[in-house]
Steps between C-alpha positions, in 0.01 A plus 500: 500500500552753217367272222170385745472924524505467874645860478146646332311681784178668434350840329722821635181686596372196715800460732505496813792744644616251780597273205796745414786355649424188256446704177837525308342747185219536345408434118240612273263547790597193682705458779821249481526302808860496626640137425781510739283576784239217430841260496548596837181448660435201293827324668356621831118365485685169349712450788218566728271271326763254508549546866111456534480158336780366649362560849132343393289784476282553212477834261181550328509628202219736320412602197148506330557736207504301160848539403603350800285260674576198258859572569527523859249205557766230331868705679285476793398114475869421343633598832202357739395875618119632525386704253186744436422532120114558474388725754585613816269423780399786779645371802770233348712578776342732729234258528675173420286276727203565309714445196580144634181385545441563165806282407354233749201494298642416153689181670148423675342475143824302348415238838124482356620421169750226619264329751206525242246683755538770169302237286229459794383901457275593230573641160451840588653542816787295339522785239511770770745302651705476221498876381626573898765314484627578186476904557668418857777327276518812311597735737623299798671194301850622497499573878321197614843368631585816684376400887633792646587912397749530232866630607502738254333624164593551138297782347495631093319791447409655878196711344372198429557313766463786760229306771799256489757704582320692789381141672915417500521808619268507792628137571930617492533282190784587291408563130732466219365652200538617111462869514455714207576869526132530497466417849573598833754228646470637888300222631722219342793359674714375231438709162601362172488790247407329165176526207241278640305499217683355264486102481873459461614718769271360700659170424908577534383628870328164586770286347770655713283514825379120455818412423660610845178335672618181341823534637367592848293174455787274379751651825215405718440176387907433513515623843199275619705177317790609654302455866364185416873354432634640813199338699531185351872514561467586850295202565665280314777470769208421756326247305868294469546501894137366551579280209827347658311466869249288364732278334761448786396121637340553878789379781410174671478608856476178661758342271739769647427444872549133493825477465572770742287323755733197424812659561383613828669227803227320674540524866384181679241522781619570836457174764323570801692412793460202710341505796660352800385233630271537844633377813321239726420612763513305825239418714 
């Protein structure tokens, strides 16, 4: 962290005071961030981001200033999380139906294109169609996979990205951001104290962060294999019993009662008695 100068905060005379329990010194008019500190609450947004993707839930991560964007966008695809790099849309979450429509509406265009009712329109309203969906790529590409509200958000630089902060906010979102002792870190849940404006720093955060989604990922996918064997070995067991009943030969019933019915004595009829013979009578 000391050679990515994670530790450099900003001017002395543009801090913000709520930022001192993170400021070790300060240094020719700049404040030193304190490392030990940003270890800590490194360790802890880690372990929660960890926790995060091993339950399933999705953390978006934004970032649109220049140092950053190209940065975030490939951590954030490495590890199959949403990202915002270009700009952030009023209403990505407050309003996030609206927001899906829009999404709708780039795959709508990619179905024209595939089933060739694209070729049928005419050149120009092919060329308006084409400029749509390539600014709706723009903006909404990276989140086009993300069908519901994020879990959680990754923020660097919350001047910046202050509309996106306050929509978490108003939505109980927790926020994990880069804070620099510029800013006020009251409305963010788990603060990172670090220089987000330097393209190294910015990097050494994301690699440990991405690093304990991708273990959160891997425990996940274990756990899910580990279900699958103990289903299949759980029917297993069933499958055999079925197995052996439809093998066993059927029993001859009426091979079994014959010779029982043989066995059995066979009484002979009873004879009707004799009837006496009728007497003459005399006349």
């Amino acid at each position: 962290m000391l050679d990515a100068g994670v530790h450099f905060g900003h001017l002395a005379r543009k801090w913000n005071p709520k930022m001192a329990p993170y400021i070790f010194d300060q240094k020719k008019g700049i404040h030193i961030i304190d490392l030990h500190k940003t270890i800590v609450k490194v360790d802890e947004a880690a372990e929660m981001m960890k926790e995060l993707a091993r339950s399933g839930r999705k953390i978006l991560f934004v970032a649109t200033k220049k140092q950053a964007k190209d940065i975030v966008a490939e951590k954030a695809a490495s590890v199959n999380m949403p990202s915002v790099t270009e700009r952030w849309a009023g209403g990505m979450l407050t309003n996030f139906p609206t927001i899906r429509k829009a999404v709708k509406k780039m795959s709508t265009i990619d179905k024209m294109k595939e089933d060739g009712t694209f070729d049928k329109l005419a050149k120009r309203e092919r060329l308006q169609v084409d400029r749509q969906r390539q600014k709706l790529e723009k903006n909404l590409g990276s989140i086009k996979d993300m069908s519901r509200l994020p879990s959680a958000l990754f923020v660097i630089d919350i001047q910046k990205e202050a509309n996106a902060v306050k929509e978490a906010n108003r939505l109980n979102i927790p926020v994990f951001a880069m804070v620099d002792t510029c800013c006020d870190p009251t409305p963010i849940d788990y603060v990172i104290p670090a220089n987000d404006d330097a393209t190294k720093s910015i990097e050494c955060i994301m690699n440990i962060l991405c690093q304990a989604i991708q273990e959160g990922l891997e425990e996940r996918k274990l756990e899910k294999d580990k279900e699958a064997s103990e289903e299949e070995a759980a029917v297993k067991p069933t499958q055999k019993k079925l197995r052996a009943r439809k093998s066993a030969k059927p029993v001859d019933v009426e091979a079994e009662a014959a010779p029982a019915e043989a066995a059995a004595p066979v009484e002979a009829p009873a004879e009707a008695p004799a009837e006496a013979p009728a007497e003459k009578t005399e006349e």
